[in-house]
GURORO-865300 format. One record per residue: residue in one letter; z negated, x, y of N, C-alpha, C, O in turn. Coordinates in pm, whole numbers, padded with zeros to 5 digits, always signed. Atoms other than C-alpha are relative to their C-alpha. Layout:
BEGIN
aZXYZXYZXYZXY...
END
This chain:
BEGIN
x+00075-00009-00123+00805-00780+00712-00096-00117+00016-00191-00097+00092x+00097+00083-00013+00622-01097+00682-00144+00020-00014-00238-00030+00048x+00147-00088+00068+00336-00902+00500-00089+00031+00153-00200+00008+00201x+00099-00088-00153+00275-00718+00840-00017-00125+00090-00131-00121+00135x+00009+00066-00082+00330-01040+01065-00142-00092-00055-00234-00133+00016x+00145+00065+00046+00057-01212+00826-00092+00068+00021-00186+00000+00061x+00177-00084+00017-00243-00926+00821+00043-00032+00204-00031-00118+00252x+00022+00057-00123-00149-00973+01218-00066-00122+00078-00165-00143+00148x+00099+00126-00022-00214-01282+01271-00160-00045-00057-00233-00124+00004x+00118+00008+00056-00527-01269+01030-00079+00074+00089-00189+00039+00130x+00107-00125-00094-00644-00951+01245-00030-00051+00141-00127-00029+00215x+00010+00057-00168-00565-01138+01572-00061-00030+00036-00088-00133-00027x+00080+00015-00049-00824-01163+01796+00040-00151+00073-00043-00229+00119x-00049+00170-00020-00597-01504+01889-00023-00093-00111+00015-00208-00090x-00025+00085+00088-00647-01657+01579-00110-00083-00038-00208-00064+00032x+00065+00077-00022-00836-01902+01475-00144+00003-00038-00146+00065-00144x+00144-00067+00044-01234-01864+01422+00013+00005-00127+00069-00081-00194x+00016-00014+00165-01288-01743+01087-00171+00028+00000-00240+00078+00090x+00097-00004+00029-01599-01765+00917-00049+00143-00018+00038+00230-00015x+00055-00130-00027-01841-01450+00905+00031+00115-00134+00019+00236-00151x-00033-00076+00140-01720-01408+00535+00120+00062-00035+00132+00147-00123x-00149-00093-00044-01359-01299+00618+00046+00020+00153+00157-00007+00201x-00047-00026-00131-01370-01203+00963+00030+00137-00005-00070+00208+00003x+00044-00129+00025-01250-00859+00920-00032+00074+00085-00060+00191+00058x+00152-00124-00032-01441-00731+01216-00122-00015-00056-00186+00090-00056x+00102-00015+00077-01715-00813+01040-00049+00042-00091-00164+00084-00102x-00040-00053+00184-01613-00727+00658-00011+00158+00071-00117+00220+00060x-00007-00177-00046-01501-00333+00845-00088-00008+00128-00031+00002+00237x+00074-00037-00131-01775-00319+01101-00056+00145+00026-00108+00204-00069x+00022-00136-00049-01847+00005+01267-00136+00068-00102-00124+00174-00163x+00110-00009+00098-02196+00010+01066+00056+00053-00152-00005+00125-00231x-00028-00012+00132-01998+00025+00771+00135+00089-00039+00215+00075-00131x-00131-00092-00033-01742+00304+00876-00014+00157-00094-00098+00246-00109x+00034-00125+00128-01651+00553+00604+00057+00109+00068+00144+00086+00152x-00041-00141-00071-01586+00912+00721+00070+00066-00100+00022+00088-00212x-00111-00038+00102-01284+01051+00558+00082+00143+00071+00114+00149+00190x-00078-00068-00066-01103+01352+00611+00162+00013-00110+00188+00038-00227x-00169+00033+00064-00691+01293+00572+00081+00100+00021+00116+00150+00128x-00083-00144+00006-00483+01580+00420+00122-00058+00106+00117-00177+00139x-00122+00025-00058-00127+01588+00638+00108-00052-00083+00186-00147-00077x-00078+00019+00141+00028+01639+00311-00068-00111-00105-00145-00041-00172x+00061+00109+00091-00106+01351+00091+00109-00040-00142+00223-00004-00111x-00061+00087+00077+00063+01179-00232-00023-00121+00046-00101-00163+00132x-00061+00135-00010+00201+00855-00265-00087-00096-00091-00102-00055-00206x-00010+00046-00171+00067+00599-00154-00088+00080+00096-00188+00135+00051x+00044-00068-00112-00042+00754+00146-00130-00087+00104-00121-00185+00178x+00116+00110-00076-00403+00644+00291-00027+00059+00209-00023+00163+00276x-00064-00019-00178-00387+00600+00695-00124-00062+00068-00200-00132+00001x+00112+00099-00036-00641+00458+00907+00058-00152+00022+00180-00157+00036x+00003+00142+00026-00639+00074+00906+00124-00026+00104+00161+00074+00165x-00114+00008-00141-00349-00056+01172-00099-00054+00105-00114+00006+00212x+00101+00051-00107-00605-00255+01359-00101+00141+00035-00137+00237-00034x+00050-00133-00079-00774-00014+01586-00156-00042-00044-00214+00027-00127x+00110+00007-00033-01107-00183+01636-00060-00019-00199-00175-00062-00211x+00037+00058+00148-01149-00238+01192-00043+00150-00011+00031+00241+00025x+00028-00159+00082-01334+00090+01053+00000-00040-00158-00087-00097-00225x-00103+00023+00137-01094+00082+00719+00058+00106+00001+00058+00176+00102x-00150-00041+00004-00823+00262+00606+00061-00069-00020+00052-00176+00040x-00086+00089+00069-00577+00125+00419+00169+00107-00072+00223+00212-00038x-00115-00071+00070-00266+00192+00163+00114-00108+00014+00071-00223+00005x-00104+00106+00008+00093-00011+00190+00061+00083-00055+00066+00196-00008x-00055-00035+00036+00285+00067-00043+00056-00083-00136+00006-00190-00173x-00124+00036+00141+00549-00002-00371-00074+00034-00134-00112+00151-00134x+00081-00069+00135+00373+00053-00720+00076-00087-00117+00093-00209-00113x-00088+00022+00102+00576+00025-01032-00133-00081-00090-00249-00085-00049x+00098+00080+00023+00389-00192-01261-00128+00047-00094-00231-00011-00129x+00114-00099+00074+00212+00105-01457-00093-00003+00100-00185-00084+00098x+00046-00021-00091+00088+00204-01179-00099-00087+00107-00205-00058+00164x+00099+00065-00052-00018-00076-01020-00124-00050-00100-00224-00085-00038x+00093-00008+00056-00244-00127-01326-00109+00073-00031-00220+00037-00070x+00102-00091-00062-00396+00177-01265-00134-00010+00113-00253+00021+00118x+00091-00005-00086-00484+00089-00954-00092-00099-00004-00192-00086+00067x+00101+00098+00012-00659-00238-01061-00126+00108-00102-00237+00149-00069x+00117-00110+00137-00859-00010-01371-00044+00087+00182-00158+00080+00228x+00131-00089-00087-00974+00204-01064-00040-00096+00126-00102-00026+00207x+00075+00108-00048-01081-00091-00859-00123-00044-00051-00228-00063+00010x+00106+00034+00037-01275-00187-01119-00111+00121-00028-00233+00112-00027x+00142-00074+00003-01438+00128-01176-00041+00043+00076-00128+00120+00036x+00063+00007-00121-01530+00163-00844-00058-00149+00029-00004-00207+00123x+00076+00095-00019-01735-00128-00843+00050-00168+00082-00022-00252+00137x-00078+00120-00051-01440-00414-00735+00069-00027-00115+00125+00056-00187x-00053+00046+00127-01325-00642-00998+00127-00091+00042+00104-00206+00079x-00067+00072-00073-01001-00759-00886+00083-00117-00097+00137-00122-00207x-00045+00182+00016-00897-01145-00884+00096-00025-00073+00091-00121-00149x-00141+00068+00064-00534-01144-01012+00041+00110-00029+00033+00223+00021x-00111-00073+00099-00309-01030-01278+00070+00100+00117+00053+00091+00239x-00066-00132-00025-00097-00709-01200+00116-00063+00099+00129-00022+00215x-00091+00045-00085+00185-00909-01066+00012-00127+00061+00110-00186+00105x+00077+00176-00058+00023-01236-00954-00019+00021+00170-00074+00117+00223x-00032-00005-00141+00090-01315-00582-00170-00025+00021-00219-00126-00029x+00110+00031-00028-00290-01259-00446-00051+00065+00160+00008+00155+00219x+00063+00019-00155-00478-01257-00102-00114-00033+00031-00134-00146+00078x+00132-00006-00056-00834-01189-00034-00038+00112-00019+00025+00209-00060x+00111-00094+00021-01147-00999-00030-00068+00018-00105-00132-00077-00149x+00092-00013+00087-01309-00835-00290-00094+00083+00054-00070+00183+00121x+00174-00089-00039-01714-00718-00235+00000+00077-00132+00059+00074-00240x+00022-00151+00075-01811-00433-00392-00136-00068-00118-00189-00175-00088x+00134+00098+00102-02101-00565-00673-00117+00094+00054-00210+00018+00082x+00122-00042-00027-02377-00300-00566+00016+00050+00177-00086+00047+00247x-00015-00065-00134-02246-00151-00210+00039-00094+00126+00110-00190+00101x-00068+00080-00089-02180-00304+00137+00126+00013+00037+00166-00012+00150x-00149+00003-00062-01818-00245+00121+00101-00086-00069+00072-00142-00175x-00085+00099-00005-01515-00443+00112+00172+00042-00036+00244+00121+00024x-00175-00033+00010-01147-00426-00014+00048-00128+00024+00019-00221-00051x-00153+00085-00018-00863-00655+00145+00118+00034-00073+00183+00134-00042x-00105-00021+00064-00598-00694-00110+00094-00147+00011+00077-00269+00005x-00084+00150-00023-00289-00871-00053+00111+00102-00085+00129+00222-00063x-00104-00042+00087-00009-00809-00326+00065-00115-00052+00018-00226-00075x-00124+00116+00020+00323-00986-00416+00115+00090-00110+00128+00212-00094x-00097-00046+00075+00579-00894-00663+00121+00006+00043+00185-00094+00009x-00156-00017-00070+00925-00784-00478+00065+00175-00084+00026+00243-00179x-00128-00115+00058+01190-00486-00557-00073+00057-00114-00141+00159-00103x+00018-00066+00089+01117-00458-00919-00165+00012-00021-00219+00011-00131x+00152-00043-00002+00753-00395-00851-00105-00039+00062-00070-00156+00077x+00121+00077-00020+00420-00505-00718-00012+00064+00169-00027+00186+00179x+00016-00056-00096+00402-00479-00309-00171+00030+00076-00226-00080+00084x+00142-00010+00038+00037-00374-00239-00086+00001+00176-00065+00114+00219x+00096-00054-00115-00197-00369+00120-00109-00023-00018-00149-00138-00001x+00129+00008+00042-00523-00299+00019-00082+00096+00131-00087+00218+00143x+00113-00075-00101-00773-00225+00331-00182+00025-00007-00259-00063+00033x+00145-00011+00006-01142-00073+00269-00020+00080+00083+00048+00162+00146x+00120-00109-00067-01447+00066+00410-00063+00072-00145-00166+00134-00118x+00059-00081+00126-01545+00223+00039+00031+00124+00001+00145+00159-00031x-00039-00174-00019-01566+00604+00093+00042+00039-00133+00152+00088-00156x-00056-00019+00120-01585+00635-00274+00185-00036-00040+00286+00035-00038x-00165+00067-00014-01258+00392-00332+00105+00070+00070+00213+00098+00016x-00093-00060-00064-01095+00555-00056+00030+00151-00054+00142+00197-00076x-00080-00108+00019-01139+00897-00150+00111+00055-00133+00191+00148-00128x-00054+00009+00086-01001+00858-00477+00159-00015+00005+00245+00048-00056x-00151+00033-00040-00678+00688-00325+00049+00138+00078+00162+00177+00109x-00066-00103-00100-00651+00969-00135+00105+00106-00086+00215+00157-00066x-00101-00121+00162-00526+01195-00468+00019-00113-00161-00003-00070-00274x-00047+00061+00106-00410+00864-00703+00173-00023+00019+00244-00110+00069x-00168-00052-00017-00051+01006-00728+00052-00138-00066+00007-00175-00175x-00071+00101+00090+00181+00683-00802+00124+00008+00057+00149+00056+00168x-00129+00025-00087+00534+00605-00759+00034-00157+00000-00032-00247-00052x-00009+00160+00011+00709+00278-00693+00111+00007-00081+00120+00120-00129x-00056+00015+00100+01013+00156-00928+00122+00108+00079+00125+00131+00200x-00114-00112-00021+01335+00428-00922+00098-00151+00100+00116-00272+00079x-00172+00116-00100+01635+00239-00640+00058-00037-00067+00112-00147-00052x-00117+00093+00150+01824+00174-00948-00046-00114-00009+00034-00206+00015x+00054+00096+00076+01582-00071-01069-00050-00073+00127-00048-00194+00107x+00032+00070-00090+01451-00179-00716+00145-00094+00076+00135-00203+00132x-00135+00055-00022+01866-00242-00637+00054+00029-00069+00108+00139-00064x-00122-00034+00099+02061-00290-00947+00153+00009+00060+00242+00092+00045x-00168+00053-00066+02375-00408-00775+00030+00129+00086+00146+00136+00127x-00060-00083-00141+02394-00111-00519+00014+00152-00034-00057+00243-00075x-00028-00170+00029+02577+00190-00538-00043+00078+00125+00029+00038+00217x+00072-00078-00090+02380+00436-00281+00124+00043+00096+00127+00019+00217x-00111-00044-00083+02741+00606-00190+00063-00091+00076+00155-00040+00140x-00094+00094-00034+02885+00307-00062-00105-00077+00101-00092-00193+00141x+00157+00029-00104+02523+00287+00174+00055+00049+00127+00090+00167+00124x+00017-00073-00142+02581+00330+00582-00096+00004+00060-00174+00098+00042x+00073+00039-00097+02388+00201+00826-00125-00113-00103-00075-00202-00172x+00068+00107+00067+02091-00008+00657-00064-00104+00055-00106-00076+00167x+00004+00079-00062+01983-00370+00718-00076-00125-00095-00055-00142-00215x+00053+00054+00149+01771-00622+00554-00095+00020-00077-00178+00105-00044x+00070-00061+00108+01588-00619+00232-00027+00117-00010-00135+00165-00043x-00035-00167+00052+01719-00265+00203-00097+00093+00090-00185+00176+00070x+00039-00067-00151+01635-00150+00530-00163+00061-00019-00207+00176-00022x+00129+00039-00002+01251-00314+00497-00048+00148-00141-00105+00252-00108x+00007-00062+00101+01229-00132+00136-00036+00167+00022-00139+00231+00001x-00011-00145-00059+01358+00222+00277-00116+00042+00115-00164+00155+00127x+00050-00049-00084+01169+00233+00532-00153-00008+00019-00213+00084+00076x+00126-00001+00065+00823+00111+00438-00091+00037-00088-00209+00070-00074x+00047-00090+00110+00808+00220+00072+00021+00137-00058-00063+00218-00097x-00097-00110+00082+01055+00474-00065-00044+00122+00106-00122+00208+00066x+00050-00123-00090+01020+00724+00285-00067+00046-00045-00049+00148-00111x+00170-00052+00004+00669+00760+00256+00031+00024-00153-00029+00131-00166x+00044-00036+00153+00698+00799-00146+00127+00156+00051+00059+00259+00056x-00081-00058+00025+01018+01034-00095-00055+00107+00064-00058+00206-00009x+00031-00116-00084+00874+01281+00192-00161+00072-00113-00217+00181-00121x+00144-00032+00102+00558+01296-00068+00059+00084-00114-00015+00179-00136x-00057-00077+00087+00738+01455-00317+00050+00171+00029+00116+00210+00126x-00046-00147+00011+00786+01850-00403+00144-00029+00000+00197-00140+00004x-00168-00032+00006+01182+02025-00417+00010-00028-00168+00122-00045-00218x-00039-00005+00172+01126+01998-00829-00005-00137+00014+00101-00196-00010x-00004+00175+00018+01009+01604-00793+00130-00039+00056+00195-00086-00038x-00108+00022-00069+01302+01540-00582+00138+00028-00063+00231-00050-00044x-00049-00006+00028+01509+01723-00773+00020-00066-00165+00123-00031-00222x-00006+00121+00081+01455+01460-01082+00107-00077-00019+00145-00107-00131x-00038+00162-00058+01663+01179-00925+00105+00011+00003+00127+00112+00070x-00103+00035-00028+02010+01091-00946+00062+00094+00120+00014+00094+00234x-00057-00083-00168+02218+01330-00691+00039-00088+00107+00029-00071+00228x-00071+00123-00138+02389+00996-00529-00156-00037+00044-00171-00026+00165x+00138+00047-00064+01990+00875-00483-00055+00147+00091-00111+00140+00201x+00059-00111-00077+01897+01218-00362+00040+00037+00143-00025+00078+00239x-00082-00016-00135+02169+01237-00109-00054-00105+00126-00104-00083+00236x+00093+00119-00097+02064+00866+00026-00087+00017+00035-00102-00012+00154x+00147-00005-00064+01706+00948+00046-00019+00077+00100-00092+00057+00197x+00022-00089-00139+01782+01268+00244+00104-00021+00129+00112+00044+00233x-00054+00038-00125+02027+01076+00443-00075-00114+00113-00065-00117+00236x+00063+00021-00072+01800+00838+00521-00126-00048+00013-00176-00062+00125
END
């Protein structure tokens, strides 16, 4: 949860003046508002409008296994953003677009197994792409070695944060055949909770 309490405070209209080069009303200004239309049904990660109301962005939060998140750097770059840091390198800024006026916020950290990702643009291109770049994040096995799913109640914690931020949103994204893939004790957990 720190992730979210940080882009807060960055977004906060309390915080402290920022220069015109990362202010992100300025970076997502209305001028520079991409028009998107968002299936109900989407794959994983799932693109949403930005959390800040007044930012014209979307944005993706989500879990990406480390294929995957290399993907998503290769289509960064071929959408015209060349991004700053290695695949699993703790990183935090803005990348400009090299020919367009738009902007990606990427903040990524390496936790459960895999690379945690919030990347916010105004790039219609960029965006619509995310809109159908099917990824998953690492299987619960490998995100919690130690934990047997059956022996899961009430959740709290790491776990909790995990379930309820990444895995949901990847798990409700999935068909009855994808779903039916997975471990039956993981299948049970996911549809318990």
């Amino acid at each position: 949860m720190a992730i979210l309490d940080w882009l807060k405070n960055l977004l906060s209209p309390k915080a402290k003046p920022q220069s015109q080069a990362t202010d992100p009303q300025m970076i997502f200004s209305e001028t520079l508002a991409p028009s998107l239309s968002l299936s109900c049904q989407q794959v994983y990660p799932i693109v949403t409008p930005a959390m800040q109301p007044d930012l014209a962005a979307y944005q993706i939060h989500c879990l990406l296994n480390k294929q995957d998140k290399q993907r998503l750097d290769a289509l960064l770059s071929d959408t015209g953003f060349e991004p700053e840091a290695s695949c699993d390198a703790v990183y935090s800024g803005v990348l400009h677009h090299a020919q367009r006026p738009s902007h990606v916020f990427l903040h990524q950290y390496a936790d459960f197994a895999g690379v945690c990702v919030l990347l916010i643009s105004n790039d219609a291109e960029l965006l619509s792409q995310l809109i159908t770049f099917k990824a998953a994040p690492p299987a619960p096995w490998e995100s919690f070695p130690d934990v047997d799913p059956d022996s899961l109640g009430s959740l709290q914690g790491n776990i909790e944060f995990w379930c309820d931020t990444f895995w949901r949103p990847y798990w409700l994204s999935l068909s009855e055949a994808e779903r039916s893939q997975y471990p039956a004790n993981w299948r049970e957990f996911s549809e318990f909770h």
